[in-house]
C-alpha positions in Angstrom: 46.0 -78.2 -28.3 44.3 -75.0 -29.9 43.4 -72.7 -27.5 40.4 -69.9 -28.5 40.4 -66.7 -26.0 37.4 -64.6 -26.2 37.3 -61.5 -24.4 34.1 -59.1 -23.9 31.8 -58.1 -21.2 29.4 -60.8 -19.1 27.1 -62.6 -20.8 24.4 -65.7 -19.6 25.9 -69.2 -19.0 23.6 -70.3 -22.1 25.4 -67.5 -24.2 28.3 -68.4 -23.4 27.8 -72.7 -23.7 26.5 -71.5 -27.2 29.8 -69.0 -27.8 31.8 -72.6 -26.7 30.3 -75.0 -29.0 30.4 -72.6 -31.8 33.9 -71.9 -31.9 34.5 -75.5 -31.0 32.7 -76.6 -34.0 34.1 -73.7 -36.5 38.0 -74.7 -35.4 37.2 -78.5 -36.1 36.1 -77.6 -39.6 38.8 -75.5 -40.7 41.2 -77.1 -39.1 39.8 -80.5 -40.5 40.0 -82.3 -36.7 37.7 -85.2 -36.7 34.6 -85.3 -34.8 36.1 -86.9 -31.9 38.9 -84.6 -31.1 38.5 -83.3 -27.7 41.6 -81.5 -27.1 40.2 -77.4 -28.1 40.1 -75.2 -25.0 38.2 -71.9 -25.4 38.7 -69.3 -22.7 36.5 -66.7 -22.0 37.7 -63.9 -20.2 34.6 -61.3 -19.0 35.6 -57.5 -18.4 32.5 -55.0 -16.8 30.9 -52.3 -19.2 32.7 -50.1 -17.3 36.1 -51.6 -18.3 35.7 -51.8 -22.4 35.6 -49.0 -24.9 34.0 -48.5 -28.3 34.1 -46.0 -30.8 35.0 -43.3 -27.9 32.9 -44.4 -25.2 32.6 -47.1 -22.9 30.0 -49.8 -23.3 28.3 -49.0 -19.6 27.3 -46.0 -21.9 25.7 -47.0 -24.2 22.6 -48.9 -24.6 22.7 -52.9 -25.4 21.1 -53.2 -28.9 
């Protein structure tokens, strides 16, 4: 059973049901599982602004583009 961890900060329920299916669909085709196969679990694991760095600030500083 693949299992797909995403970590990042909070994002909508709809984001994230897209975020699922997406990576659901992409590890089906490379992995060449069959429609069918039900057995991918993706994680997501959401950290605040404050919490998560980038390029030498944190993310509640700067402004969502």
């Amino acid at each position: 059973m693949p299992v797909i961890t995403v970590e990042g900060p909070p994002r909508s329920v709809e984001q994230k049901k897209e975020l699922v299916k997406l990576l659901t669909d992409a590890l089906k085709k490379a992995y060449g599982y069959s429609e069918d196969f039900a057995h991918i679990v993706v994680v997501i694991k959401e950290n605040p602004p404050e919490n998560i760095g980038s390029n030498g600030k944190l993310l509640s500083e700067m402004k969502e583009s």
